[in-house]
C-alpha positions in Angstrom: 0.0 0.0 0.0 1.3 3.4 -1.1 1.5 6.3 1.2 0.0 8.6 -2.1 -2.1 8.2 -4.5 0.4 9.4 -7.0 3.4 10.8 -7.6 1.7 13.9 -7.6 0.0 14.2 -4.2 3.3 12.8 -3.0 4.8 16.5 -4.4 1.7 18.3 -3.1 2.4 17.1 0.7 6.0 17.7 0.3 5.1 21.2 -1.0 2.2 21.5 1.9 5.0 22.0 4.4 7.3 24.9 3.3 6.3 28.4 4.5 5.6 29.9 1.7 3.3 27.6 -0.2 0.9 27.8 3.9 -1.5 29.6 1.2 -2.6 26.2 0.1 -3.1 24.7 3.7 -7.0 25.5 4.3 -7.8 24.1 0.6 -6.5 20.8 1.4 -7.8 20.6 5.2 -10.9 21.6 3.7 -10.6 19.2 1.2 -9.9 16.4 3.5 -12.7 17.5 6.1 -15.0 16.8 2.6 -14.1 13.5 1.5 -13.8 11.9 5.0 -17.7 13.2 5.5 -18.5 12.1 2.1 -17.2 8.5 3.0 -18.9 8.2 6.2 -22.1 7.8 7.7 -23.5 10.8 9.5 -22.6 9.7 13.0 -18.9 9.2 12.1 -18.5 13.2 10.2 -16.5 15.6 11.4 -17.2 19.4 12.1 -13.8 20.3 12.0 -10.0 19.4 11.5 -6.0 19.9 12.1 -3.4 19.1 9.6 -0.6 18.0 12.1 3.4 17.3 11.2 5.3 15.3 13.1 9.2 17.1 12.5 11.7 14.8 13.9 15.8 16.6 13.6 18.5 14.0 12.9 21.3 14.5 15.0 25.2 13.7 14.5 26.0 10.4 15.6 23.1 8.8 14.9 20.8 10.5 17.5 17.4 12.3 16.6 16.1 15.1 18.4 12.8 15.1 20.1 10.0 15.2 18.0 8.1 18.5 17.6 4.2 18.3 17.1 3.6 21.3 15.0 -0.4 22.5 13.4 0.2 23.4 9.9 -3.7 24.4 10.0 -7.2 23.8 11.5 -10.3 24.0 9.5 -13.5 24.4 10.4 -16.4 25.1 8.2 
């Protein structure tokens, strides 16, 4: 099982994170928000959603830094 669709959703998320492209963050929390209501019965929907990154820092020697829960964007409609 693939973690994308396609290559280019994979290029989308990977775009999702840097700074400048945040822009695009409500669009595809939005976005997500829709289709998970879409494919679920009414008692399973969502009124609202965050888009959370889990940034974990290699470190020298092996080591990794602790790992930073960070909200790239909430949505609620």
């Amino acid at each position: 099982m693939s973690l994308f669709k396609n290559d280019r959703w994979r290029k989308y998320s990977e775009n999702y994170l840097f700074s400048p492209n945040a822009y695009m963050r409500p669009y595809y929390c939005f976005y997500l928000l829709r289709r998970w209501n879409e494919e679920h019965p009414k008692e399973e929907q969502i009124n609202e959603l965050s888009v959370i990154y889990m940034k974990e820092f290699s470190l020298p020697d092996y080591k990794t830094a602790p790992i930073q829960r960070e909200v790239l964007c909430h949505c609620k409609p």
